[in-house]
N, C-alpha and C positions, 0 to 999 in steps of 0.2 A: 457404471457409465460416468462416474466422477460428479453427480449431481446429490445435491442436499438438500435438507427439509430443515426447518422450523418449526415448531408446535406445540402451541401454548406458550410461547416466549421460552423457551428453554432449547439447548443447543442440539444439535443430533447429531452424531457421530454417520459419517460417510465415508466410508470404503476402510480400507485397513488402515491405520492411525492417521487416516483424517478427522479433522472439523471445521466448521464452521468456522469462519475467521472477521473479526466486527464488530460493530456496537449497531444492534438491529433494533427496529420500533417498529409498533402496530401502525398499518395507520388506522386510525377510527372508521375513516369512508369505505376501502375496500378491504379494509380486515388481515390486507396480505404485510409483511412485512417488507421493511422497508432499511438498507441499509444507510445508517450514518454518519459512520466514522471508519477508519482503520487505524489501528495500529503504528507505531512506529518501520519504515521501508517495505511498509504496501500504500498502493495507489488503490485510488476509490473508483469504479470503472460501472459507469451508471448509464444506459442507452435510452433512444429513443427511437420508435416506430416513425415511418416519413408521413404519417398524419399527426404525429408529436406527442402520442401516446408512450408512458413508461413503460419498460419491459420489465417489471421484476425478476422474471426470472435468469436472466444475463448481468442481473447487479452482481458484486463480489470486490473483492480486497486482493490484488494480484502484488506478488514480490515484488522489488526493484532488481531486476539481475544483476549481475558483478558490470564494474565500469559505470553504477550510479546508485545514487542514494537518496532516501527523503527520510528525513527523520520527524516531520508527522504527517498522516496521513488522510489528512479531512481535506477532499477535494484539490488534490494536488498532483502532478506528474511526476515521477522520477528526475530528478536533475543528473545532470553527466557528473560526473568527476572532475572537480576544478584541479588544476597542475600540480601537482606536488604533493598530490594527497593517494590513497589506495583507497577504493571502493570495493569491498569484495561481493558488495549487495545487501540490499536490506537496509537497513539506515547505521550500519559501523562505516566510517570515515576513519583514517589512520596516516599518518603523514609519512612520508616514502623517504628515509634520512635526509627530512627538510629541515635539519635545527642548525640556526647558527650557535660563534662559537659561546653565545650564554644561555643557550638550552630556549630559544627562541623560535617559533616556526620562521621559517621562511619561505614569504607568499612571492608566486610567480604570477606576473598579470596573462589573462586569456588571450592570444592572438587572433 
């Protein structure tokens, strides 16, 4: 069903060459973990119930699809693709033959 476990702090393998993907911690109070960081071009996607209760189990570290990028991933959104650059996802940025003529990016302003 695409869903993982934790236990004992060590990672578990889910579904066929999945895992776990994060920087996870206990918490002391409810024992469940807790995710707190992601990686380079994933976003940190952490819920709340509407009495403002955490939902552990809906936390996790989602890609940046192609057309954006984050290159770290502690509480952050995907940002789009500034002009002149290629985003293919994930946090690689690569500039789209934006060099001037001394090997120079050349930045286009957002409209």
């Amino acid at each position: 069903d695409g869903r993982c476990a934790l236990r004992n702090g060590t990672v578990a393998a889910c579904g066929v060459g999945l895992e776990i993907v994060g920087v996870w911690e206990q918490s002391p109070l409810s024992a469940q973990f807790e995710l707190v960081g992601c990686p380079p071009g994933y976003h940190m996607v952490k819920e709340f119930d509407p009495f403002g209760d955490f939902q552990y189990e809906t936390q996790g570290c989602t890609p940046c699809p192609p057309g954006s990028y984050l290159l770290a991933g502690y509480n952050d959104e995907c940002h789009g693709c500034p002009k002149g650059l290629e985003c293919p996802g994930l946090s690689s940025v690569s500039t789209r033959g934006g060099l001037d003529a001394t090997g120079e990016v050349r930045w286009e302003e957002d409209s």
